[in-house]
N, C-alpha and C positions, 0 to 999 in steps of 0.2 A: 132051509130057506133058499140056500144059492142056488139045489136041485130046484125046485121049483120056480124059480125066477126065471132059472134055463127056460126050462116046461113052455112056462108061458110067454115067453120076450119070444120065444122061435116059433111058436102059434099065432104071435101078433096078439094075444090077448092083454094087453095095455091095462085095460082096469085092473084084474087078476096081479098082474105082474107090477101095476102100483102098489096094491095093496102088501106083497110079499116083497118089495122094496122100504119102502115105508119100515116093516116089521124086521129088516133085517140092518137097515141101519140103525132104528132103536133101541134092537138088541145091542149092537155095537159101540152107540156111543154110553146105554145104562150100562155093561158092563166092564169100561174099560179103565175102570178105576178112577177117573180123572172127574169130579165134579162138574166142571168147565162146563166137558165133553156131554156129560150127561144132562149137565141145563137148556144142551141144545137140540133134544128128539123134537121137539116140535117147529123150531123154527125149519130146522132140516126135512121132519115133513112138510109141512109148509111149501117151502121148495119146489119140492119132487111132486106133489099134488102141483100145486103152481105149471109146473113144466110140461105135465099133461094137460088141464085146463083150460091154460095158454099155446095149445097146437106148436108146443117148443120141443117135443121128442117123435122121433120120425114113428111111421105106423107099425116098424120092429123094430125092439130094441136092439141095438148094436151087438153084434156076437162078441165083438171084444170088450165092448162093458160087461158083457153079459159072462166072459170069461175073467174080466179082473173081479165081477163082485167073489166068481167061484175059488179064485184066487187070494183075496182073503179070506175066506171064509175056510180055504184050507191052512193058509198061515196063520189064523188065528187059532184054531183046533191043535195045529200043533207045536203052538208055544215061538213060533218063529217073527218076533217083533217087528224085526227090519223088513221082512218081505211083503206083511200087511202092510206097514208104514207104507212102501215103494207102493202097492197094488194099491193101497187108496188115494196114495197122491198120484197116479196114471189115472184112478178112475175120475177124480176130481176136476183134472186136465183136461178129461175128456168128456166132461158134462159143462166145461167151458167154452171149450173150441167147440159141442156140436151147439151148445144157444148162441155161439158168435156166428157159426155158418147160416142159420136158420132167419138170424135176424137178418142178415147182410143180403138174404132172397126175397126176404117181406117189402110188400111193395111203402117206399117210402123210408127205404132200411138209408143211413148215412144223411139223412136231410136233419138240417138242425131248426131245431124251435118248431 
């Protein structure tokens, strides 16, 4: 899925590369043991649909998101906890910071009420 996600985030194929987003963090959170984790594939796609939707992710996905999804997906293959851990809290950080930049250019971005 990570190959593919490459594929399509560097083609700018957005739908494509939702879809194999979607699929690869619900692979991630059904199998990772954790209950929690696994009650939240939908709110998480949710999200990620959300994000596209809402003109909230640019028209190619970021190579370095696009490097930490491949990033765990190779720490998770091989058994290496910590470095998924690390790769998904960067990718996380960085599905933060890009909807904080995107709002902060929307016109009427910082005005309250």
């Amino acid at each position: 899925l990570a190959e593919r996600m490459e594929e399509t985030g560097a083609a700018g194929d957005l739908r494509t590369f939702l879809e194999h987003d979607v699929a690869f963090h619900r692979l991630l959170l059904r199998t990772s043991g954790n209950a929690m984790f696994a009650g939240l594939c939908d709110v998480v796609e949710e999200v990620l649909r959300g994000r596209t939707d809402h003109h909230l992710m640019p028209p190619e996905p970021k190579p370095e998101a696009r490097d930490l999804h491949t990033e765990v997906a190779v720490a998770v293959a091989g058994g290496d906890a910590a470095t998924a851990r690390a790769a998904m809290s960067a990718l996380c950080l960085e599905v933060v910071v890009g909807i904080a930049e995107l709002s902060d250019d929307s016109p009427g971005a910082g005005r309250s009420g």
